[in-house]
LUMKE-276496 format. One record per residue (C-alpha): x, y, z. Coordinates in pm, whole numbers, padded with zeros to 5 digits, always signed. Layout:
N
XYZ/...
This chain:
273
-00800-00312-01516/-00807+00066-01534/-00663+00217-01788/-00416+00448-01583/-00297+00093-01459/-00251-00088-01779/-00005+00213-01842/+00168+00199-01509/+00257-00183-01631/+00324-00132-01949/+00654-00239-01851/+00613-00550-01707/+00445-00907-01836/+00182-01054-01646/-00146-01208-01671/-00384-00972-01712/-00665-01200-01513/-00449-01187-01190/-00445-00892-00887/-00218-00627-00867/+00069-00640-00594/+00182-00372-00357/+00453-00488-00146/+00817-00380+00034/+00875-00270+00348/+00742+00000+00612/+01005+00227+00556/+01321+00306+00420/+01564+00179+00653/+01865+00102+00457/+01974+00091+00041/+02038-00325+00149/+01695-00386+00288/+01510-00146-00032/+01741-00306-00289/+01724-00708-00157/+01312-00679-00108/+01256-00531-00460/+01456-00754-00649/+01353-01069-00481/+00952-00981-00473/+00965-00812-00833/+01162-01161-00970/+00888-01338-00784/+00617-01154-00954/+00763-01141-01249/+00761-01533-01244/+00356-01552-01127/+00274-01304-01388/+00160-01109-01130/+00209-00655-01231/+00412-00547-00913/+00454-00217-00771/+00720-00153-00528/+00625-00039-00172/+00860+00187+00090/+00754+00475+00276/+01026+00708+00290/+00963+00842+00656/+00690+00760+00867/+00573+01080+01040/+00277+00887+01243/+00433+00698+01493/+00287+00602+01859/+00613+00711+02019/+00872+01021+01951/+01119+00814+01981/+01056+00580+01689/+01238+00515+01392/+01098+00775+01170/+01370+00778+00897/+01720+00836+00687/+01587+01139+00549/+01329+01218+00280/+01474+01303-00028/+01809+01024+00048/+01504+00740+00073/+01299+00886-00241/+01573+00867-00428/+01652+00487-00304/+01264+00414-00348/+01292+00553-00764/+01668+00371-00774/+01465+00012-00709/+01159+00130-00972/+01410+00215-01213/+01639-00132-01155/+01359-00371-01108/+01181-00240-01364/+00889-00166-01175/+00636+00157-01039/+00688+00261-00711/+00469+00416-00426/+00532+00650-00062/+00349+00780+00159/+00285+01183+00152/+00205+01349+00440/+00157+01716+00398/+00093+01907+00083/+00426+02046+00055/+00546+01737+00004/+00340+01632-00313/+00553+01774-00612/+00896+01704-00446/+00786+01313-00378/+00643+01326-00729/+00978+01386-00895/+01106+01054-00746/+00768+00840-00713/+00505+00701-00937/+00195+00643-00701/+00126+00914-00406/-00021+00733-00117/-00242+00930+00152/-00248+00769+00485/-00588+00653+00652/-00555+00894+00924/-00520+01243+00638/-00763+01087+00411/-00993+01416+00465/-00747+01653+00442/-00836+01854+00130/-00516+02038+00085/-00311+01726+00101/-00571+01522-00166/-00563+01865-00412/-00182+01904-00391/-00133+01532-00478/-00399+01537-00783/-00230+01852-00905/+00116+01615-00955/-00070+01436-01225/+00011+01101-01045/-00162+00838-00936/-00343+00865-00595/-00378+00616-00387/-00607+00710-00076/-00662+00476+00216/-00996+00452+00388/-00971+00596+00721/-01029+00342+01013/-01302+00584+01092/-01496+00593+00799/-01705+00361+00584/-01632+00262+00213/-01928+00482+00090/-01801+00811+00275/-01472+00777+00057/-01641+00937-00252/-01576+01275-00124/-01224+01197-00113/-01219+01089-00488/-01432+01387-00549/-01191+01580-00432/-00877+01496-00645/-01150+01442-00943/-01213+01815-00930/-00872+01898-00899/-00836+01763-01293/-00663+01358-01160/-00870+01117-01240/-00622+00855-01153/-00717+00752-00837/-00713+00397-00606/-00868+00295-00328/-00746+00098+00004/-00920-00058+00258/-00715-00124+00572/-00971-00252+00857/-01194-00042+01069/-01119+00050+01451/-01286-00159+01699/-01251-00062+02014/-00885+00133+02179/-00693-00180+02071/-00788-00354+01756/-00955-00361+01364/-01163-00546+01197/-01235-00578+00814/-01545-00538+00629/-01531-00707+00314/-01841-00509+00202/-01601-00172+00174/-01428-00339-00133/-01714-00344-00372/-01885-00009-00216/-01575+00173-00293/-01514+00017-00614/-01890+00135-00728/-01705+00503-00690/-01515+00388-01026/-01168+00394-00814/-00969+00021-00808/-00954-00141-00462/-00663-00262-00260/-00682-00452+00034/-00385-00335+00269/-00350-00708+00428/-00088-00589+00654/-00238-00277+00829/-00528-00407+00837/-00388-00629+01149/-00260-00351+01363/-00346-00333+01714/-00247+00033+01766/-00256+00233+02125/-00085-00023+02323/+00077+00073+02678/+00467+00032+02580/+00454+00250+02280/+00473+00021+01979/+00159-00067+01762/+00110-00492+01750/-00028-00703+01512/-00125-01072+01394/+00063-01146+01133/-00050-01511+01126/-00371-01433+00964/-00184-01206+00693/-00296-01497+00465/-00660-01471+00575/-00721-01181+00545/-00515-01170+00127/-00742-01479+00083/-01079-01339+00155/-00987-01001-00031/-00907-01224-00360/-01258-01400-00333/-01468-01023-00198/-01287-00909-00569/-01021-00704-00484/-00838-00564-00769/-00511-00561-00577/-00304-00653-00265/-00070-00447-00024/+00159-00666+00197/+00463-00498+00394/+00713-00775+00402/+01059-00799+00547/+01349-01053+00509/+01332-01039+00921/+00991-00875+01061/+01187-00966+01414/+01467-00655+01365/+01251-00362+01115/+01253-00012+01263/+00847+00023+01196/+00561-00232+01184/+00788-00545+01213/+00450-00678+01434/+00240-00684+01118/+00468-00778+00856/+00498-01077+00618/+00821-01260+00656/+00983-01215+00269/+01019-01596+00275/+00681-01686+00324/+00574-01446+00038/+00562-01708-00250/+00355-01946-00070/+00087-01723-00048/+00103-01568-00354/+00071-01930-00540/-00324-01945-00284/-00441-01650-00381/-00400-01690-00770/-00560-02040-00713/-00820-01847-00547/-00821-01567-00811/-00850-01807-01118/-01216-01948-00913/-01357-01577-00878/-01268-01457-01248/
């Protein structure tokens, strides 16, 4: 584990052999929903030994339709997200999606995300390096795990050398993804850990009513064969009710199934280490 990561769990007890976990849900749609899913998945982690860091985008600004569920308002769900780090004893992580946005979501969160879609936009990557917090960058569905090295480059040179990694599928075709398994250890050979967004990665964007699908059933297939490729962690959106969330409730995990799956892949984990 890198050490930028053994110092974001310093906090926490875990086994040290196991994968990292990124988990909440989409977005920020109530304090309920933020507090309920990071007590009950950082207890659960806790438990597994597993280090946890607390997922919840505090408004999602890329949405298929303009009348989506975008938000409660950024800095109201910021300071929700750091109220849940600071209870549950555990990091937390947003999305960013301008470079304006960098030092204000920095004052409230521990890990900057960059969504697939900016992951090229240099004054977005620069103004999050400059925080001095960890950047996470997802791999655009357009691009192949090699290509990311300009994007570390980018916040390398900016003076951050804390950066991640995530691979989220690649497009194929208008109306699906598909994962390549060979992206984990291509980007991991860029020195960056690599998390394998289990969730996303089973969108099926651009469909004709407006809302992006998924399969949610093969959530587990796809955590499963990132655990055996070598992943160093996971990122699964979950939900108490997938059925009723205001963004991505087609590609969620169900909060209830969580623990099932979690016990498989360290079973798995424990065989690969």
């Amino acid at each position: 584990m890198e050490g930028f990561l053994k110092e974001l769990f310093a906090r926490q007890q875990y086994d040290e052999k196991n994968f990292f976990l990124i988990a909440g849900p989409c977005v920020v749609e109530s304090e309920e929903l933020v507090m309920e899913v990071a007590e009950k998945v950082s207890a659960l982690c806790r438990n597994l030994g597993i280090p946890y860091i607390f997922k919840a985008s505090y408004r999602k600004a890329n949405r298929t339709s303009g009348s989506s569920f975008t938000g409660i308002g950024d800095e109201k769900a910021m300071a929700l997200v750091n109220r849940a780090g600071k209870q549950f004893n555990t990091p937390t992580t947003s999305d960013i999606h301008a470079h304006e946005e960098a030092e204000i979501a920095a004052k409230y969160i521990d890990i900057l995300q960059i969504p697939a879609f900016l992951c090229r936009q240099t004054d977005l990557l620069i103004a999050a390096a400059e925080t001095g917090q960890i950047v996470n960058v997802k791999k655009g569905q357009f691009l192949s795990g090699e290509s990311m090295k300009f994007a570390v480059e980018k916040i390398t040179k900016a003076g951050n050398r804390k950066v991640m990694l995530t691979e989220r599928g690649t497009t194929f075709g208008y109306q699906d993804l598909v994962v390549d398994y060979r992206n984990i250890p291509a980007m991991q050979k860029l020195g960056a850990p690599v998390v394998m967004d289990c969730t996303h990665s089973l969108q099926q964007p651009n469909q004709p009513g407006g809302v992006t699908g998924g399969n949610p059933e093969l959530i587990g297939v796809i955590a499963k064969a990132a655990v055996a490729a070598g992943a160093d962690g996971l990122f699964i959106e979950t939900h108490p009710n997938p059925a009723v969330a205001k963004s991505d409730g087609a590609n969620m995990l169900k909060l209830d199934r969580l623990e099932g799956l979690l016990h498989e892949l360290i079973k798995i984990r424990k065989a690969v280490v």
